[in-house]
C-alpha positions as CSV (number, residue, x, y, z in Angstrom):
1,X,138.6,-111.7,125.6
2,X,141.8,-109.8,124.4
3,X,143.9,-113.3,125.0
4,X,141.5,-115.4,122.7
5,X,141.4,-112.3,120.3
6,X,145.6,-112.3,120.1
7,X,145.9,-116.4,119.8
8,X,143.1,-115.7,116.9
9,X,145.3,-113.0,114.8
10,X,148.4,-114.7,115.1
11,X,147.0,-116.9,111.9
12,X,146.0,-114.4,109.7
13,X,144.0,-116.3,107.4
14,X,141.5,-117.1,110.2
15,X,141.7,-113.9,111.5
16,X,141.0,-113.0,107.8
17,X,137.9,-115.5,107.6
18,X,136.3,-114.3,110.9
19,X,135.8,-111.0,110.1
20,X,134.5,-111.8,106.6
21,X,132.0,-113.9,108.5
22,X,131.3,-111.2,111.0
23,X,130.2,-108.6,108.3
24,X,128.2,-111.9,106.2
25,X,124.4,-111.7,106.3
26,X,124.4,-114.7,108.3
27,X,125.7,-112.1,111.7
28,X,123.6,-109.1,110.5
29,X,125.1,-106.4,112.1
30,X,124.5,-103.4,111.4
31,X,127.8,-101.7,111.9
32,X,131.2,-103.4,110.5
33,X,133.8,-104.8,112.5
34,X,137.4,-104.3,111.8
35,X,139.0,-106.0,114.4
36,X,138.9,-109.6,115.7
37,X,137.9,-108.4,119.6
38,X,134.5,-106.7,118.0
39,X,133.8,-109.7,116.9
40,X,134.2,-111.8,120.2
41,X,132.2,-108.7,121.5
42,X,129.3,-108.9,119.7
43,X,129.5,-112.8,117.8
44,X,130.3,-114.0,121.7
45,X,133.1,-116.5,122.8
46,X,131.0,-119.4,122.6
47,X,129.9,-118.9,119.0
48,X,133.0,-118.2,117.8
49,X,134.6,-121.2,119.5
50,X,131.7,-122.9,117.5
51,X,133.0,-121.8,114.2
52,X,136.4,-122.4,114.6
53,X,135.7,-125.8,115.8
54,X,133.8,-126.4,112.9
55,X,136.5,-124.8,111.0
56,X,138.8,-127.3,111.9
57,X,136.6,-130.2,111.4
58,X,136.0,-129.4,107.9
59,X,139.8,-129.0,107.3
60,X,140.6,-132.3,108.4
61,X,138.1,-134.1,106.5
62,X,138.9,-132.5,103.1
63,X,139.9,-134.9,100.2
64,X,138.5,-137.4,102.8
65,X,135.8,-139.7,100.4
66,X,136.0,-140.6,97.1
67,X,131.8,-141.4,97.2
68,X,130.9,-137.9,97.3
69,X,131.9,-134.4,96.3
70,X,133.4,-132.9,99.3
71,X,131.9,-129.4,98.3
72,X,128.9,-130.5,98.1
73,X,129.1,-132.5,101.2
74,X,129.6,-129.7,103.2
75,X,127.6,-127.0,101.4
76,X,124.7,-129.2,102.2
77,X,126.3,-129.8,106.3
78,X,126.3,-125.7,106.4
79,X,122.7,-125.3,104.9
80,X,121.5,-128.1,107.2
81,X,122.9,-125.8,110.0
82,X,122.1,-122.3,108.9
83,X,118.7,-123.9,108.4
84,X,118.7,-125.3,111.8
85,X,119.8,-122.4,113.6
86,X,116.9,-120.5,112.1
87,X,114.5,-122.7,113.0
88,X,116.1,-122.2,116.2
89,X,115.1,-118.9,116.1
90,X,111.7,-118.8,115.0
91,X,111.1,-121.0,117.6
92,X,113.1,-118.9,120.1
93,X,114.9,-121.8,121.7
94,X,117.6,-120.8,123.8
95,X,120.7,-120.8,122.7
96,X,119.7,-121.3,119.2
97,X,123.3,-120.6,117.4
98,X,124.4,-124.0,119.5
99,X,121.9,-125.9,116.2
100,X,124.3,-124.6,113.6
101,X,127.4,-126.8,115.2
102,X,124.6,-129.8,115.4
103,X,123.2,-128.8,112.0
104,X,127.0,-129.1,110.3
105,X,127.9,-132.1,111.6
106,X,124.4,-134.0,111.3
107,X,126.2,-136.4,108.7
108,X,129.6,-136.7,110.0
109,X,129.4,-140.1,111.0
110,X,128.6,-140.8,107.0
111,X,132.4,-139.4,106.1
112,X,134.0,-141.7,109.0
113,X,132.5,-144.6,107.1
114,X,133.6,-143.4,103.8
115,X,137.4,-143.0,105.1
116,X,137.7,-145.6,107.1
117,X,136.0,-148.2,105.1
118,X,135.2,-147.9,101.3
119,X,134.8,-151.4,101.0
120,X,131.9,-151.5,103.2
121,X,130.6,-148.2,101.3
122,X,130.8,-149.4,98.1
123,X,128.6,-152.5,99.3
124,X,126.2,-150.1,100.5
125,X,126.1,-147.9,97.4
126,X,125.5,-151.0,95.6
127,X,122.7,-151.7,98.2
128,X,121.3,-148.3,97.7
129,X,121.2,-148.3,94.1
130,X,120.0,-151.6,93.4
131,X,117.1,-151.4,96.0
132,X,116.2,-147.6,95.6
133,X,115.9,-147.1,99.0
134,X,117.5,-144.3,101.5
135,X,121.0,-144.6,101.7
136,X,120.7,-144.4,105.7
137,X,118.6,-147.7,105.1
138,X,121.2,-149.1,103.1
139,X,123.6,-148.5,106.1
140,X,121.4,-150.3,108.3
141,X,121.0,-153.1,105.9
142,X,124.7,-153.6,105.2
143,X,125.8,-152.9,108.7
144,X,123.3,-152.9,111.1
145,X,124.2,-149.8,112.1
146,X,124.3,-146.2,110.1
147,X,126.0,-143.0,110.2
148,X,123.8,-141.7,113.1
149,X,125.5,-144.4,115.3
150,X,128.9,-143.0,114.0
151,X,128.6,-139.6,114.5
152,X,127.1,-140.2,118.0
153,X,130.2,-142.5,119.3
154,X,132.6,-139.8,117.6
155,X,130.7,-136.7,119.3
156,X,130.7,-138.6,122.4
157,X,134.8,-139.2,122.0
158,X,135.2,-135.6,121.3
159,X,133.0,-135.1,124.5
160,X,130.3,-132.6,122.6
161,X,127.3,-131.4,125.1
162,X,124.3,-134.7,125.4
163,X,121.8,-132.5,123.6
164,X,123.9,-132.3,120.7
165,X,125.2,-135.3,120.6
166,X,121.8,-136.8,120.7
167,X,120.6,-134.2,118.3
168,X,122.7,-135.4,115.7
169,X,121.9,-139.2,116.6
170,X,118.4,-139.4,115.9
171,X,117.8,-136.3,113.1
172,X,116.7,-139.1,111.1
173,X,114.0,-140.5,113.9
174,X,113.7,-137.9,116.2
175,X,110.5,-138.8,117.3
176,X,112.9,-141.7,119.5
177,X,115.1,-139.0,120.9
178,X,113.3,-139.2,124.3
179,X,115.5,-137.0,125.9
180,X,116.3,-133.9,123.0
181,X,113.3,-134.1,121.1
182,X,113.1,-130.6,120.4
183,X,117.0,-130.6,119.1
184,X,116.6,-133.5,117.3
185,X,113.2,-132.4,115.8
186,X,115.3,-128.7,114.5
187,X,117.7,-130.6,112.8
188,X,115.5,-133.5,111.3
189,X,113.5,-130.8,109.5
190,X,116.5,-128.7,108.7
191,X,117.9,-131.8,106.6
192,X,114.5,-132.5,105.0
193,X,114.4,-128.6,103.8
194,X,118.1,-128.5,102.6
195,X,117.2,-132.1,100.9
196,X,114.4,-130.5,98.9
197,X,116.1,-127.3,98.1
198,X,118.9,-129.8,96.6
199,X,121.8,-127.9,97.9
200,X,124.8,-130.2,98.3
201,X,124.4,-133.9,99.1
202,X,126.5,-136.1,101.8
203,X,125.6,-139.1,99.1
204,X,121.5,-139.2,99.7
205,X,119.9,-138.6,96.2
206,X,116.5,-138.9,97.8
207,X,114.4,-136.5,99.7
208,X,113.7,-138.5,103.2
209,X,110.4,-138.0,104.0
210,X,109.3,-135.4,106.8
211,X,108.6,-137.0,110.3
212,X,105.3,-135.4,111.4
213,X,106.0,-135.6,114.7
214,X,108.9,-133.5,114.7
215,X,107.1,-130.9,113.1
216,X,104.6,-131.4,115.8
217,X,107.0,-131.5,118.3
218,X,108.7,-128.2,117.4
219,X,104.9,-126.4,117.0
220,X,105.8,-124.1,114.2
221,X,103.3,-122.4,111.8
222,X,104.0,-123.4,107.7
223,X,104.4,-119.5,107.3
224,X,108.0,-120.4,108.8
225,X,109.8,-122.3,106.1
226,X,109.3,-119.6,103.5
227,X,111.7,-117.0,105.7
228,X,113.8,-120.0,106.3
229,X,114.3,-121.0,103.1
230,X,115.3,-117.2,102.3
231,X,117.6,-117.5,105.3
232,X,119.6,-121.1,103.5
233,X,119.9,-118.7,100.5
234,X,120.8,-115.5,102.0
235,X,123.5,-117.1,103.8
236,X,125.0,-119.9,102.4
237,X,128.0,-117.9,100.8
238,X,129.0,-116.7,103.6
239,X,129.0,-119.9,104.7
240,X,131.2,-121.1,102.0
241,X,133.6,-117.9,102.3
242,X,133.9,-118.7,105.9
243,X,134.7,-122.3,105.5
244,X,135.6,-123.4,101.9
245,X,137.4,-120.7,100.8
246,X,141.2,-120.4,101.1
C-alpha cells in the first residue's frame, strides 16, 4: 500500500486530484483525508486503480473529435457511471464501484470512430439527421457495425474483465447479453436516465427508449431512480474536478 501510495505522490497534480475526490460526495466519508495512503485505505486499491485508469483514458482522448463537445462527452460518460454504480448499490450487487469504470466508458467505442475515421462519421451524421433515427442506428446502417462493437474489440485489446467488457457491449440491448445481463442491464438504464436528465451527450440528441427487460432483469422498485437521480446531481462535480479539471 505505501509503494502505490509513493508512485501516486510523486505527480502531484494526481495526488492533488485524488484527495479532492476522496473528500467529494461521491466517497462520503465522514472524516477527511489528508494523505494519499488514507485514501488507498479506505477508497481501496482496486477503486483507485479504477480512477486512475479512467483518468488516463480521458487524457488521451481529449481534443480527440471534432463531432462532439468533449466536455460534454465525458460529463455525460461520468453521469452514465455515477449513475450506474448507484444502481449498483441499490441493488447491492457485488462489487458495485466496478459499474462506474463500465459506466465511463459505455461510449468509447463512439470516440474511436470519431478519431479514426471522420469521413465515415460525417456519413453517419448525415444518416442520423436526415432519417431522425438513433445515431447507434445510423452506425449500424452506415457500417454494419456501431460503437458497441468498438468499444468491445478495444476493451478486449486492453484485456478489461468479460463482465465488463460485455457490459459495455450490449448497454444498448442488454436483453442479448446472455452472459452479464445484470451488468449490461445497470448500465443500459444508467444511459437512458443520464439521456433524459440531458447531462452531456457523446453525439445522441435522442432519448433511446428504455428496454423493459432490463428493468425487469435488474428487479428494482420506481422509488429507486428518484435517489439516483439526486446521486447524478450530487456528484457530478466531483466528477468533473476529479477528471476535467487541471
Amino acid at each position: 500500500m505505501s509503494n502505490i501510495a509513493e508512485i501516486i505522490e510523486k505527480d502531484p497534480d494526481l495526488t492533488a486530484r485524488l484527495l479532492r475526490f476522496a473528500n467529494s460526495a461521491y466517497c462520503g466519508f465522514s472524516t477527511r483525508l489528508s494523505t494519499v495512503t488514507e485514501a488507498l485505505g479506505l477508497i481501496g486499491v482496486q477503486q483507485v486503480q479504477d480512477l486512475l485508469t479512467a483518468s488516463s483514458i480521458i487524457e488521451h482522448f481529449q481534443g480527440a473529435a471534432e463531432f462532439v463537445s468533449m466536455e460534454s462527452f465525458w460529463e455525460h460518460s461520468l453521469a452514465c457511471g455515477i449513475g450506474a454504480r448507484m444502481l449498483g448499490l441499490e441493488r447491492r450487487l457485488p462489487k458495485a464501484d466496478k459499474f462506474f469504470v463500465a459506466g465511463l466508458l459505455h461510449d468509447i467505442g463512439r470516440l474511436v470512430l470519431f478519431q479514426h475515421s471522420p469521413q465515415w462519421t460525417q456519413r453517419i451524421f448525415d444518416v442520423y439527421k436526415s432519417e431522425h433515427i438513433l445515431l447507434h442506428e445510423a452506425e449500424l446502417k452506415v457500417l454494419g457495425y456501431d460503437h458497441q462493437a468498438i468499444a468491445e474489440a478495444l476493451l478486449r485489446l486492453w484485456k478489461y474483465p468479460p463482465v465488463l467488457v460485455l457490459a459495455v457491449a450490449y448497454h444498448h440491448q442488454p436483453s442479448l447479453c446472455t452472459v452479464s445481463p445484470m451488468e449490461a442491464a445497470v448500465v443500459h438504464i444508467s444511459d437512458h436516465l443520464v439521456n433524459a436528465m440531458g447531462m452531456g451527450s457523446s453525439g445522441e440528441r435522442y432519448i433511446p427508449p428504455l428496454n423493459a427487460s432490463a428493468w425487469t432483469t435488474l428487479g428494482l422498485k420506481p422509488s429507486v431512480i428518484e435517489p439516483v437521480i439526486k446521486g447524478i446531481d450530487d456528484q457530478i462535480e466531483a466528477a468533473r474536478e476529479m477528471f476535467l479539471k487541471r
